[in-house]
Each structure stands twice: as C-alpha cells, then as structure tokens.
C-alpha positions in Angstrom: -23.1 -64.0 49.9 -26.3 -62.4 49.6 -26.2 -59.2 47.3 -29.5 -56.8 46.8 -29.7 -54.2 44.3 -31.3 -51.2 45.6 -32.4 -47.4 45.2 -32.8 -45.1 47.9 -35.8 -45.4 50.3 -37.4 -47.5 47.5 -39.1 -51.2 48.2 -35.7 -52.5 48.5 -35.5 -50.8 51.8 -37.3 -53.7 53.3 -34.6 -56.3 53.2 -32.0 -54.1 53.3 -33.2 -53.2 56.9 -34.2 -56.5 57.6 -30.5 -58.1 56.6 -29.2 -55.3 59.8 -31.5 -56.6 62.2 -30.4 -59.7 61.3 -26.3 -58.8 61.1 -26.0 -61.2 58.1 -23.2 -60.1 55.8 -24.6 -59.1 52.3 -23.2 -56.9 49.2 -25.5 -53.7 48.4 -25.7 -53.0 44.6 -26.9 -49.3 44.7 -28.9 -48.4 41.5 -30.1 -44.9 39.8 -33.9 -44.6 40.2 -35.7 -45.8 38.0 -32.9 -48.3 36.8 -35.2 -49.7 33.8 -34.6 -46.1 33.1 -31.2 -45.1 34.1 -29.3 -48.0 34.1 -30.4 -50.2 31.1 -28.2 -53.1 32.1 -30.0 -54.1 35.1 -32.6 -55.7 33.1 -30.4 -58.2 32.1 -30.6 -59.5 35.8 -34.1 -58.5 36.0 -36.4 -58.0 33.3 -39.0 -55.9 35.4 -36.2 -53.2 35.7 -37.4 -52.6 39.5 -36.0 -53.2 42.6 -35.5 -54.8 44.8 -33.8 -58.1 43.5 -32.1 -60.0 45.9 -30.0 -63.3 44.9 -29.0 -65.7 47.9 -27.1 -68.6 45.8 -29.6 -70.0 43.6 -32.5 -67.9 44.9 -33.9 -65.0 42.9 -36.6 -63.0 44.4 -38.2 -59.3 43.1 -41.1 -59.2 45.8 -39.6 -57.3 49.1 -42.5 -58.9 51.4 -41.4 -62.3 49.9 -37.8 -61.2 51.0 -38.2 -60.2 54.4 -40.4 -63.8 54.6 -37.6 -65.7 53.4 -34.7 -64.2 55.5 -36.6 -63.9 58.8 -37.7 -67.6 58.3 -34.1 -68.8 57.2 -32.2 -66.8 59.5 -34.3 -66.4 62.7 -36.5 -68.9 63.3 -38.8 -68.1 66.5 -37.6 -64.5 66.5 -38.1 -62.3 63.8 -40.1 -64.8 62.0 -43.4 -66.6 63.6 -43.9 -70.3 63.5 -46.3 -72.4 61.8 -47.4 -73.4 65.1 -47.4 -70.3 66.9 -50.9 -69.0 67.4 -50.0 -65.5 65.7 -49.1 -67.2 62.6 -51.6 -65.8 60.5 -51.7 -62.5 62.1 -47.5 -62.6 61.1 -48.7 -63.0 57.4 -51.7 -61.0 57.1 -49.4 -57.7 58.6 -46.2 -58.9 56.5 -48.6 -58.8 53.4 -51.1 -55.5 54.5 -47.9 -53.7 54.3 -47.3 -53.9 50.7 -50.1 -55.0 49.3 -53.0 -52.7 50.7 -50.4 -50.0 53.0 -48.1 -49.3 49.8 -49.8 -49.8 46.8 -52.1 -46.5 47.4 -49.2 -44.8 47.8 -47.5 -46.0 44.6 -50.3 -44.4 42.6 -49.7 -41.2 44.5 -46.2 -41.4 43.2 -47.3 -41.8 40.3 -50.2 -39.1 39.5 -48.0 -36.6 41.5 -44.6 -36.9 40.3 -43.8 -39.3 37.5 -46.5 -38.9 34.7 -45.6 -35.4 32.6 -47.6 -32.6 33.7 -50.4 -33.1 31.2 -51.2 -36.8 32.4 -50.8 -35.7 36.1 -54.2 -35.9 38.5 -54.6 -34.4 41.8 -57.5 -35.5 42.8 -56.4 -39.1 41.8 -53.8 -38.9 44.2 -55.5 -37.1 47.2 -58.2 -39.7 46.6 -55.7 -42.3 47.1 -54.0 -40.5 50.4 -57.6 -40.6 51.7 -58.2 -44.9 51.2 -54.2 -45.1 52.6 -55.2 -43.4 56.1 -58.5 -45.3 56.4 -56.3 -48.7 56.4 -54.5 -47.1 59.3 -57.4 -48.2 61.4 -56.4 -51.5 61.0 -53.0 -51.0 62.6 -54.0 -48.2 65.3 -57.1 -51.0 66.6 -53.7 -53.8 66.8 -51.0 -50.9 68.3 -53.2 -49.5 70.7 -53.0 -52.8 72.7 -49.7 -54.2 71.1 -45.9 -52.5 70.8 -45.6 -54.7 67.7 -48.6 -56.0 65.2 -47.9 -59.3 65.7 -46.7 -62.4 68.8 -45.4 -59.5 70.8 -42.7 -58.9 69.5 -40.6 -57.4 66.8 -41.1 -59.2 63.7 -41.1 -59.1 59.6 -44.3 -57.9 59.4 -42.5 -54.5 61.5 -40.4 -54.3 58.8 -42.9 -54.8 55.8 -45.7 -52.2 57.7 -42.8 -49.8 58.6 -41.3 -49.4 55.0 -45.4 -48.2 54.2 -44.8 -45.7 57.1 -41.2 -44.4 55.6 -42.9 -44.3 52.1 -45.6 -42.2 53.9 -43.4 -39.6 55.8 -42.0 -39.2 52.3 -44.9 -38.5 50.8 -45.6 -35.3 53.8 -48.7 -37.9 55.4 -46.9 -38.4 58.8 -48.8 -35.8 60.2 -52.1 -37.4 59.5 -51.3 -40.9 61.7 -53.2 -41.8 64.3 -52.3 -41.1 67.8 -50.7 -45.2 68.2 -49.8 -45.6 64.9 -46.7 -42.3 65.3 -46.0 -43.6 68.5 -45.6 -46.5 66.5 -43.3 -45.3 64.1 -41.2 -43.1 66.2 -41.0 -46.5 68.2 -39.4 -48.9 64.9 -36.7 -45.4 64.0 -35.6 -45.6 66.9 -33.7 -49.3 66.7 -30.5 -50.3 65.6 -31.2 -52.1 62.8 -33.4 -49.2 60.6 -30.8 -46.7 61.6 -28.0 -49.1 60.4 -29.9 -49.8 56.9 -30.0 -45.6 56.7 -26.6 -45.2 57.4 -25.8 -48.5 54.4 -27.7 -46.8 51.7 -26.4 -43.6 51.9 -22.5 -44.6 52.5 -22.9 -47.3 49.9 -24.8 -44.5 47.0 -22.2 -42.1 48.0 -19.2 -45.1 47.7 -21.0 -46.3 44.2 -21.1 -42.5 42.8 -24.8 -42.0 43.0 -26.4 -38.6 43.4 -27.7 -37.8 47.5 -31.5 -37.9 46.6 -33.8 -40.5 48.2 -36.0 -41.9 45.0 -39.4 -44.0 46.3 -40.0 -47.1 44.3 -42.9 -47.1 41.9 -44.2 -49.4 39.1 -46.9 -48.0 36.9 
C-alpha cells in the first residue's frame, strides 16, 4: 500500500489530495513540523528531514510535483494525467512544475524571513519583496484561467493540484486577497471538489488519531 508521511498543509498536501481524487487506498503517517526537528527518527527514512516522502513498493520519492506526476500517470491515464501525445502535454508539465517551482518557492522564503529565522535574522522587506515577484507570476495563470476552468487539456488535471497547493500556501500566508479576478474564481472553483475537501478532512482526523497538536504548519526548507 502506498504510505506518505505528512505535516499539515505542508508540500505533502499535494499527493495527499491527489491520492482522494484518485480513491486509491494509502496509509497517512502524520509528522510534527518540522520533523528534522521534532521527530529525529524520520531521518532515518529520509535524510532531508522534510516531507513529503511517499513509498509505493520500491519507489521512494521526496519531490511532491514528482508525486502527483507519478500517481496521476500510474493511476489515471488520460484523466488526471495528460498523454505524451495529447497536444497539451507540455502545457500539463510546464503548470505541474510552475506550481512549485516558481508559484511556491517565493513563498517558502516568506516563511522563512517571517516566521522561522529568530527575530534578529528576520527581514521584512525580504519577504514583502518576495509576496511582490509571487503575485506578478499570477499573470501567468489569470492570462490561461480567463479562457480555461483548468490550466491545462480542459480538464481537471495534476497540474490543478500542484498550482492549487501554491494557492492554499498563499491563503495561508493572508495573500488571497490580492488574486486576480480569474485566478479566486479559480481557487474557490478547486475547494469546492470532493477530493481537496476529502484530503482536509484526512489530515486533520488522521493528526488528531496520531496525537498531534491542531495547528496547520506550511512546509519550508531553508
């Protein structure tokens, strides 16, 4: 069975919502954030100390894009995964990457400069500079949404998932209000299914079941 470790509203969120959509059956390990921290033992399983980490038999994988890649293209070919030969192919990559890789990694270093360097090391202006470069990329996504419901082969894909974990981390971080007019409609749009309300539901039950304290934790690695 498929097991992911996990901390509240961090990275790991990706696959965990993507494994609902999907209704594959899968064991949630829930973790204290940070767990290279908190739970020195995880780094046994993974030396990084982050999550997510997923293992799927053999498989080992630390890189939530990756994730969602891998269980949309194992588990639904054609639907939430795009073909090789389906003309949206590389728009299906470029979104399932932009969401991590230019969408979350601002916002990491927000995180960071705002919260988890001690109060001498913290920078402001570091972090609104970095709010400031994460709305300009919205652009991208409000050209794509003003035409599309979803970014890519319309329909609900991977890359959804990968772009709307950057959204989550960004209502977190109180920049909801600043999306564009497509872009919320957007987001209030992927909320509202099943399958992200279904991964809520799994991480709190499960942190509540495995003794962890109620407090949602975003993922960050300085």
């Amino acid at each position: 069975m498929i097991q992911l470790f996990h901390c509240i509203s961090a990275r790991s969120f990706r696959p965990l919502w993507l494994l609902e959509e999907l209704g594959l059956a899968y064991e949630l390990h829930m973790l204290p954030f940070p767990p290279r921290v908190h739970q020195r033992a995880f780094l046994a399983l993974n030396p990084l100390g982050t999550v997510p980490l997923l293992l799927d038999g053999d498989t080992r994988m630390t890189e939530s894009a990756a994730m969602c890649q891998y269980l949309a293209a194992r588990h639904s070919p054609g639907q939430l995964d795009v073909a090789v030969h389906e003309a949206a192919y590389g728009d299906y990559l470029n979104f399932l990457h932009f969401g991590e890789a230019t969408l979350t990694f601002p916002q990491t270093l927000m995180l960071r400069y705002t919260h988890f360097e001690p109060e001498g090391k913290k920078q402001p202006q570091v972090a609104q500079d970095y709010a400031k470069w994460f709305l300009a990329r919205l652009r991208t996504l409000e050209a794509r949404l003003a035409e599309s419901a979803f970014l890519c082969a319309g329909r609900f894909t991977a890359a959804d998932v990968s772009v709307g974990y950057a959204l989550l981390l960004a209502q977190h971080l109180g920049l909801a209000e600043q999306f564009t007019p497509h872009v919320a409609a957007y987001w209030a749009r992927l909320q509202e299914r099943p399958g992200y309300l279904r991964a809520q539901d799994a991480q709190w039950r499960a942190g509540i079941e495995q003794g962890l304290p109620a407090v949602a934790a975003p993922d960050v690695r300085p």
